[in-house]
C-alpha positions in Angstrom: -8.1 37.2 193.3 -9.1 36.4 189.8 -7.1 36.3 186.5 -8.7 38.8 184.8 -8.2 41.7 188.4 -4.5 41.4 187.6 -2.8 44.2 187.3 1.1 45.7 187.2 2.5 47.1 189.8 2.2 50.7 190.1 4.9 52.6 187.6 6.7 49.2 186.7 5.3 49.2 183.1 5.9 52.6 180.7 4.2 53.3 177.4 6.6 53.1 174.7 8.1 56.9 173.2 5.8 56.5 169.6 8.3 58.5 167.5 7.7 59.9 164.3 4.1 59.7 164.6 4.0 63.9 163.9 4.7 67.0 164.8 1.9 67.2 167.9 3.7 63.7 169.6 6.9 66.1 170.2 8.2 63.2 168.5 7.6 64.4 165.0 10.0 65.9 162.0 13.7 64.4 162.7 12.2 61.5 165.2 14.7 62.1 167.8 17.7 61.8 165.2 19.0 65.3 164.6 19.4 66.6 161.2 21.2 65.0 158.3 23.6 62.5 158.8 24.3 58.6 158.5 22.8 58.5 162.2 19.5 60.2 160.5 19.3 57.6 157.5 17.1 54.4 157.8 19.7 51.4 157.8 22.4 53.0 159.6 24.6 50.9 161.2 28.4 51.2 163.2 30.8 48.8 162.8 31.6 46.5 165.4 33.7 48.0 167.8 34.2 51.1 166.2 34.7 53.9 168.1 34.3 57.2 166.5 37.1 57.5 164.6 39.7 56.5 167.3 41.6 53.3 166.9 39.7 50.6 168.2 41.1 48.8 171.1 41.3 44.9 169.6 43.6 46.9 167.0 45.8 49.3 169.8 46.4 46.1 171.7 49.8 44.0 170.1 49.6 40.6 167.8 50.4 37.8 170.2 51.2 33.7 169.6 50.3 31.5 166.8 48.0 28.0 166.8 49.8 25.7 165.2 47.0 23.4 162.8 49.4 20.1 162.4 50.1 20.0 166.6 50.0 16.4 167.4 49.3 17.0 171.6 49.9 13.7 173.5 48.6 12.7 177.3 51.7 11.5 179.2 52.3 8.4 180.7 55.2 7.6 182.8 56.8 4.7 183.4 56.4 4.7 187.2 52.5 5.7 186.4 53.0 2.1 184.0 54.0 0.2 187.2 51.4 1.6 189.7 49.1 0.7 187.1 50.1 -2.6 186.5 50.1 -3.5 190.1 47.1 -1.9 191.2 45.3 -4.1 188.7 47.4 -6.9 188.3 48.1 -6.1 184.5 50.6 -8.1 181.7 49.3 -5.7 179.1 48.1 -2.1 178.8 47.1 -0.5 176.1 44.8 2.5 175.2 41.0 0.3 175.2 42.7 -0.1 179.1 43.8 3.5 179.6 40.2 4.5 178.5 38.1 1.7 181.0 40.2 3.6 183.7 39.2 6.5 183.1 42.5 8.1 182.4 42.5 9.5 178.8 39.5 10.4 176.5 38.3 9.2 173.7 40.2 11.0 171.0 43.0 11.4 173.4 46.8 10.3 171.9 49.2 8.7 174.4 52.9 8.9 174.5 55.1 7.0 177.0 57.6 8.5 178.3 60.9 7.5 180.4 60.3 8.8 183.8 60.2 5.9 186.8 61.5 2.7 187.5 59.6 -0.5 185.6 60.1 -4.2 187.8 57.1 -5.8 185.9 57.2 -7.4 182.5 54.8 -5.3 180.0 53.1 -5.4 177.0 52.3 -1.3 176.1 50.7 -0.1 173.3 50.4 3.7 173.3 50.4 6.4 170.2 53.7 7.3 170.3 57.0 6.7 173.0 60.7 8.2 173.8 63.4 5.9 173.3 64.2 5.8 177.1 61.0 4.5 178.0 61.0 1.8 175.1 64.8 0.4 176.3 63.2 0.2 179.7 60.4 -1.8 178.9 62.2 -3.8 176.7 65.1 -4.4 179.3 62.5 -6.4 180.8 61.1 -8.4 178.6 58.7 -6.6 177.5 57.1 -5.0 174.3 56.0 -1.3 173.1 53.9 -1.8 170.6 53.2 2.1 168.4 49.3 2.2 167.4 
């Protein structure tokens, strides 16, 4: 087989319709757009998702929710998650450089502790934001919540 012996298979490849090339081609006169009209005209062009007149369906369907630009969403962190943490890894202090090494919140990620769990380990916690159950229970201890 050579390059220049390659060929298409067999009724795989069609020869284009060549409209408006004149009367003759079959093709000629209106160039397969009927008569008159915006279809006709060169430039024609539908809006998106219109639909002949009908209402379009992204405008039959109802208005729903609302995004909210000043949310503020936090990751959790409870206080029994706290305590696992600080004795799997033998920690005084966490804070979000830690939570990040761990793998456990991204980088742009905002942390809020929260007051769920029992502590038994003094901490030093600095997160983004924290209820006020969580911060009596550190601080019951001894420890500190520190708001970055």
């Amino acid at each position: 087989m050579k390059l220049h012996s390659l060929k298409p298979a067999k009724g795989s490849v069609k020869s284009k319709k060549r409209i408006a090339r004149g009367q003759g081609s079959g093709y000629g006169g209106t160039a397969t757009r009927g008569h008159k009209g915006a279809k006709s005209r060169s430039g024609y062009k539908t809006k998106r998702a219109f639909e002949g007149g009908q209402m379009p369906l992204q405008m039959r369907l109802p208005k729903r929710g609302f995004k909210n630009p000043n949310r503020v969403d936090y990751v959790p962190l409870n206080l029994y998650h706290l305590q696992h943490l600080a004795e799997k890894h033998n920690l005084e202090t966490i804070d979000i450089e830690t939570l990040r090494e761990m793998r456990l919140i991204r980088r742009n990620d905002r942390v809020k502790l929260l007051g769920t769990g029992e502590l038994s380990n003094k901490l030093t916690v600095s997160v983004h934001a924290a209820s006020q159950t969580a911060k009596e229970a550190v601080e019951k201890l001894g420890g500190t919540v520190n708001l970055v």
